[in-house]
C-alpha positions as CSV (number, residue, x, y, z in Angstrom):
1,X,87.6,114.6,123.4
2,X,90.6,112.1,122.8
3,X,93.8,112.7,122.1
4,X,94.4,113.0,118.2
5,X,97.9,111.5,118.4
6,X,97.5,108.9,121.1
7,X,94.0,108.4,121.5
8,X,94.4,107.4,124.7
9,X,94.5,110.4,127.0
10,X,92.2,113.6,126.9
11,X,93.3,116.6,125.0
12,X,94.1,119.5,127.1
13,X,95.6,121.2,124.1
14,X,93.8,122.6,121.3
15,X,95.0,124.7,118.5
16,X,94.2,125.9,115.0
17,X,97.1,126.0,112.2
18,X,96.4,128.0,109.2
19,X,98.8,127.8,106.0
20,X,97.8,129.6,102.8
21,X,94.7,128.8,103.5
22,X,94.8,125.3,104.7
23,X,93.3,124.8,108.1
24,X,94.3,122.0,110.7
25,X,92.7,121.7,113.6
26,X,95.1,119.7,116.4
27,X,93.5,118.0,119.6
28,X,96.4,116.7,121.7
29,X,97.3,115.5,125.6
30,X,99.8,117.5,127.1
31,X,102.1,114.6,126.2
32,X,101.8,114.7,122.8
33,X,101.6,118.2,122.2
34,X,105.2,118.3,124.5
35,X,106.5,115.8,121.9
36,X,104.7,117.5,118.8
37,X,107.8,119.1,116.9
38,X,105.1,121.2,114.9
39,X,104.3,123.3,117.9
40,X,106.5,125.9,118.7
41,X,105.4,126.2,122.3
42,X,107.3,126.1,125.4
43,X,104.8,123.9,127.4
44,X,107.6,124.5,130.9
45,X,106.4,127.8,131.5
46,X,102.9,129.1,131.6
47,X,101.0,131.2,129.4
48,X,102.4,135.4,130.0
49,X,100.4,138.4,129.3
50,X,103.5,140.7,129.8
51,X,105.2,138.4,127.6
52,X,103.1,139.3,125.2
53,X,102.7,142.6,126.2
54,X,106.4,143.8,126.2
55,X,106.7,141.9,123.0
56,X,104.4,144.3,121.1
57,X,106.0,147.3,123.2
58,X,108.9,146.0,121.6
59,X,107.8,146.2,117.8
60,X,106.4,149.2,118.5
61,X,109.3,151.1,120.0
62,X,111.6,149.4,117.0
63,X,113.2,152.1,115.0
64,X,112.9,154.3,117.4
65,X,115.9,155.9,119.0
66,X,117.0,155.2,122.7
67,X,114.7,154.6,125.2
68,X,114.1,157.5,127.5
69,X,115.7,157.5,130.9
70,X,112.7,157.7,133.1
71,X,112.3,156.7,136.6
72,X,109.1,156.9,139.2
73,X,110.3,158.7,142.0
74,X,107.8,156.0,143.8
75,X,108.9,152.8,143.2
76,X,112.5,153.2,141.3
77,X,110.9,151.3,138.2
78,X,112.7,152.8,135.1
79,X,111.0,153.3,131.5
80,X,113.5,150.3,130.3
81,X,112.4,147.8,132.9
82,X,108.8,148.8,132.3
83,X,109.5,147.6,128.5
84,X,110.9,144.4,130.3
85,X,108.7,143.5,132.4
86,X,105.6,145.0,131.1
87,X,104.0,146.1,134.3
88,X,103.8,149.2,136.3
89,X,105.7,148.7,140.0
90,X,103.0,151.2,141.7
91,X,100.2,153.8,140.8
92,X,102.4,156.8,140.6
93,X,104.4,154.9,137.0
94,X,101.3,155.5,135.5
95,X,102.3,159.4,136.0
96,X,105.4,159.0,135.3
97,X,105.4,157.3,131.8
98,X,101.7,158.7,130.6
99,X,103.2,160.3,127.8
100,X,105.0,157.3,126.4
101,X,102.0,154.9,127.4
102,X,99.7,157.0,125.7
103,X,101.7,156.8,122.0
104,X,101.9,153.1,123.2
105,X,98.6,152.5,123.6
106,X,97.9,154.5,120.5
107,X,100.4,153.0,118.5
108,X,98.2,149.2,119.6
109,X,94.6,150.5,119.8
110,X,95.1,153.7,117.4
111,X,93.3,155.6,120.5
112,X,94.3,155.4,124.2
113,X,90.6,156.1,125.5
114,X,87.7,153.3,126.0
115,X,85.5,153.7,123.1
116,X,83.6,150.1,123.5
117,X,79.9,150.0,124.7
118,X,78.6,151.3,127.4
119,X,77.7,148.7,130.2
120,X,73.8,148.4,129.9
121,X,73.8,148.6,133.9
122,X,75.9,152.1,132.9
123,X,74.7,155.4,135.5
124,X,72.5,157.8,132.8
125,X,75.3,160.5,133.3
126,X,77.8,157.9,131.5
127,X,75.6,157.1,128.7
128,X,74.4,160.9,128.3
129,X,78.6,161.4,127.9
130,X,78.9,158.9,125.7
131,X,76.2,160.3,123.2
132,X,77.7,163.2,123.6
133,X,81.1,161.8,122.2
134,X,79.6,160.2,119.3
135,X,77.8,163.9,118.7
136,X,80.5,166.0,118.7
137,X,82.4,163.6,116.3
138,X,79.3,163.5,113.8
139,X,79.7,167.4,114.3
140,X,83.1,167.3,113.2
141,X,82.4,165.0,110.2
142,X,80.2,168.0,109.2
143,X,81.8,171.0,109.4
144,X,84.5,168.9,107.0
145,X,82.1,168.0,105.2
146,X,80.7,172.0,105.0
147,X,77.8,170.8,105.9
148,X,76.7,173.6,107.9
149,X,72.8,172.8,108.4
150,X,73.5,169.6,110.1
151,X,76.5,170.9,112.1
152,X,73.7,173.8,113.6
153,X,71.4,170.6,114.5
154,X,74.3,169.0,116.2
155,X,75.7,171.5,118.2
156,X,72.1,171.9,119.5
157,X,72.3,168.5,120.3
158,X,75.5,168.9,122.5
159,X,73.8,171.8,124.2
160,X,70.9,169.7,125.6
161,X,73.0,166.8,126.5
162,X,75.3,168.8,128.5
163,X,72.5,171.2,130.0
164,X,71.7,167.7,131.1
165,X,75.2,166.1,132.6
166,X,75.6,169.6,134.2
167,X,72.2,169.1,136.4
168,X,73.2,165.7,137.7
169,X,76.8,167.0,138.8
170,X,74.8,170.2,140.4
Protein backbone atom coordinates (compact mmCIF):
# COMPACT_ATOMS: atom_id res chain seq x y z
CA UNK A 1 0.00 0.00 0.00
CA UNK A 2 1.18 3.57 -0.99
CA UNK A 3 1.70 6.30 0.92
CA UNK A 4 -1.55 8.45 1.47
CA UNK A 5 0.35 11.74 1.59
CA UNK A 6 3.14 11.17 -0.96
CA UNK A 7 2.18 8.30 -2.92
CA UNK A 8 5.35 7.56 -3.66
CA UNK A 9 6.85 5.47 -0.83
CA UNK A 10 5.13 2.42 1.11
CA UNK A 11 3.35 3.06 4.26
CA UNK A 12 4.97 1.77 7.24
CA UNK A 13 2.64 3.66 9.42
CA UNK A 14 -0.91 2.95 9.85
CA UNK A 15 -3.36 4.40 12.29
CA UNK A 16 -7.03 4.91 13.02
CA UNK A 17 -8.34 8.53 14.29
CA UNK A 18 -11.66 8.58 15.83
CA UNK A 19 -13.46 12.06 16.62
CA UNK A 20 -17.13 11.98 17.78
CA UNK A 21 -17.62 9.47 15.83
CA UNK A 22 -15.77 10.34 12.69
CA UNK A 23 -13.26 7.75 11.65
CA UNK A 24 -10.06 8.40 9.49
CA UNK A 25 -8.02 5.88 8.58
CA UNK A 26 -4.16 7.28 7.79
CA UNK A 27 -1.64 5.20 5.57
CA UNK A 28 1.63 7.10 5.69
CA UNK A 29 5.72 6.51 4.94
CA UNK A 30 7.74 7.05 7.83
CA UNK A 31 8.43 10.38 6.16
CA UNK A 32 5.28 11.62 6.15
CA UNK A 33 3.98 10.48 9.25
CA UNK A 34 7.44 12.36 10.82
CA UNK A 35 6.14 15.48 9.10
CA UNK A 36 2.30 14.78 9.87
CA UNK A 37 1.55 17.54 12.61
CA UNK A 38 -1.73 15.54 13.38
CA UNK A 39 0.25 12.72 14.94
CA UNK A 40 1.28 13.17 18.18
CA UNK A 41 4.01 10.58 18.04
CA UNK A 42 7.57 10.73 18.81
CA UNK A 43 8.82 8.62 15.74
CA UNK A 44 12.91 9.02 17.45
CA UNK A 45 12.27 6.57 20.00
CA UNK A 46 10.71 3.20 19.72
CA UNK A 47 7.56 1.90 20.80
CA UNK A 48 7.82 1.23 25.16
CA UNK A 49 5.83 -1.26 27.03
CA UNK A 50 7.09 0.19 30.49
CA UNK A 51 6.21 3.38 29.08
CA UNK A 52 3.07 2.49 28.94
CA UNK A 53 3.11 0.45 31.80
CA UNK A 54 4.42 2.95 34.47
CA UNK A 55 2.07 5.37 32.86
CA UNK A 56 -1.08 3.53 34.06
CA UNK A 57 0.88 2.77 37.41
CA UNK A 58 0.95 6.31 37.53
CA UNK A 59 -2.93 7.06 37.14
CA UNK A 60 -3.47 4.50 39.33
CA UNK A 61 -1.29 5.47 42.28
CA UNK A 62 -2.75 9.36 41.71
CA UNK A 63 -4.35 10.52 44.81
CA UNK A 64 -2.82 8.38 46.73
CA UNK A 65 -0.44 9.41 49.36
CA UNK A 66 3.43 8.94 49.26
CA UNK A 67 4.87 6.14 47.80
CA UNK A 68 6.09 3.53 50.10
CA UNK A 69 9.70 3.26 50.86
CA UNK A 70 10.45 -0.23 49.74
CA UNK A 71 13.61 -1.79 48.75
CA UNK A 72 14.50 -5.59 47.58
CA UNK A 73 17.17 -6.60 49.69
CA UNK A 74 18.30 -8.49 46.23
CA UNK A 75 18.86 -6.05 43.75
CA UNK A 76 18.53 -2.50 45.68
CA UNK A 77 15.45 -1.59 43.20
CA UNK A 78 13.15 0.68 45.27
CA UNK A 79 9.17 0.78 45.04
CA UNK A 80 9.69 4.44 43.41
CA UNK A 81 12.07 3.26 40.68
CA UNK A 82 9.88 0.29 40.04
CA UNK A 83 6.95 3.04 39.17
CA UNK A 84 9.84 4.56 36.97
CA UNK A 85 10.91 2.16 35.20
CA UNK A 86 8.26 -0.31 35.21
CA UNK A 87 10.18 -3.51 35.57
CA UNK A 88 11.27 -5.70 38.37
CA UNK A 89 15.43 -5.67 38.63
CA UNK A 90 15.37 -9.60 39.87
CA UNK A 91 12.93 -12.38 41.00
CA UNK A 92 13.04 -11.57 44.63
CA UNK A 93 11.05 -7.64 43.73
CA UNK A 94 8.34 -9.73 42.98
CA UNK A 95 8.34 -10.61 46.94
CA UNK A 96 9.10 -7.61 47.86
CA UNK A 97 6.40 -5.39 46.37
CA UNK A 98 3.45 -8.36 46.03
CA UNK A 99 1.30 -6.49 48.06
CA UNK A 100 1.36 -3.27 46.08
CA UNK A 101 1.46 -5.22 42.63
CA UNK A 102 -1.37 -7.13 43.57
CA UNK A 103 -3.79 -3.69 44.22
CA UNK A 104 -1.91 -2.74 41.02
CA UNK A 105 -2.78 -5.34 39.03
CA UNK A 106 -6.28 -5.26 40.57
CA UNK A 107 -6.69 -1.80 40.24
CA UNK A 108 -5.89 -2.57 35.83
CA UNK A 109 -7.39 -6.12 35.49
CA UNK A 110 -9.99 -5.84 38.57
CA UNK A 111 -8.33 -9.39 39.65
CA UNK A 112 -4.57 -10.17 39.88
CA UNK A 113 -5.11 -14.04 38.94
CA UNK A 114 -5.28 -15.63 35.22
CA UNK A 115 -8.82 -16.15 34.62
CA UNK A 116 -8.59 -16.57 30.57
CA UNK A 117 -8.98 -20.08 28.88
CA UNK A 118 -7.44 -22.83 29.53
CA UNK A 119 -4.75 -23.85 26.79
CA UNK A 120 -6.58 -26.80 24.90
CA UNK A 121 -3.08 -28.63 25.14
CA UNK A 122 -3.73 -27.84 29.14
CA UNK A 123 -2.60 -31.17 31.64
CA UNK A 124 -6.37 -32.61 32.93
CA UNK A 125 -5.34 -31.64 36.54
CA UNK A 126 -5.36 -27.84 35.24
CA UNK A 127 -8.58 -28.00 33.55
CA UNK A 128 -10.24 -30.18 36.46
CA UNK A 129 -8.93 -26.87 38.72
CA UNK A 130 -10.23 -24.63 36.58
CA UNK A 131 -13.92 -26.20 36.64
CA UNK A 132 -13.51 -26.26 39.97
CA UNK A 133 -13.09 -22.33 40.04
CA UNK A 134 -15.95 -21.62 37.99
CA UNK A 135 -17.94 -24.22 40.53
CA UNK A 136 -17.26 -22.74 43.61
CA UNK A 137 -18.15 -19.25 42.18
CA UNK A 138 -21.61 -20.63 40.83
CA UNK A 139 -21.75 -21.94 44.54
CA UNK A 140 -21.29 -18.68 45.85
CA UNK A 141 -23.89 -17.01 43.47
CA UNK A 142 -26.21 -19.43 45.22
CA UNK A 143 -26.00 -19.36 48.61
CA UNK A 144 -26.61 -15.32 47.82
CA UNK A 145 -28.99 -16.09 45.97
CA UNK A 146 -30.52 -18.64 49.03
CA UNK A 147 -30.68 -20.97 46.74
CA UNK A 148 -29.93 -23.80 48.80
CA UNK A 149 -30.94 -26.88 46.42
CA UNK A 150 -28.46 -25.89 43.83
CA UNK A 151 -25.75 -24.78 46.30
CA UNK A 152 -26.07 -28.88 47.78
CA UNK A 153 -25.65 -29.98 43.93
CA UNK A 154 -22.59 -27.84 43.69
CA UNK A 155 -20.74 -28.49 46.57
CA UNK A 156 -21.15 -32.13 45.46
CA UNK A 157 -19.66 -31.11 42.40
CA UNK A 158 -16.46 -29.63 44.14
CA UNK A 159 -16.29 -32.89 46.10
CA UNK A 160 -15.81 -35.07 42.99
CA UNK A 161 -13.53 -32.69 41.25
CA UNK A 162 -11.15 -32.49 43.99
CA UNK A 163 -11.52 -36.36 44.98
CA UNK A 164 -10.14 -36.23 41.50
CA UNK A 165 -7.11 -33.46 41.56
CA UNK A 166 -6.19 -35.16 44.90
CA UNK A 167 -5.52 -38.77 43.07
CA UNK A 168 -3.24 -37.22 40.42
CA UNK A 169 -1.07 -35.35 43.04
CA UNK A 170 -1.11 -38.90 45.15
Amino acid sequence: MLCQTCQKNNATIHFTKIVNGSVEEMHLCDSCAKKNNDLDFDFDFPFSFQKIFTGLIGSIQEGKEEVKNIVCSECGLTYKKFMEIGRFGCANCYETFREDVDSLLKGIHGHNEHIGKVPTKASDRAIQKKAMESLKIQLEESIVKEDFERAAFLRDEIKKLKSKTDSYEG
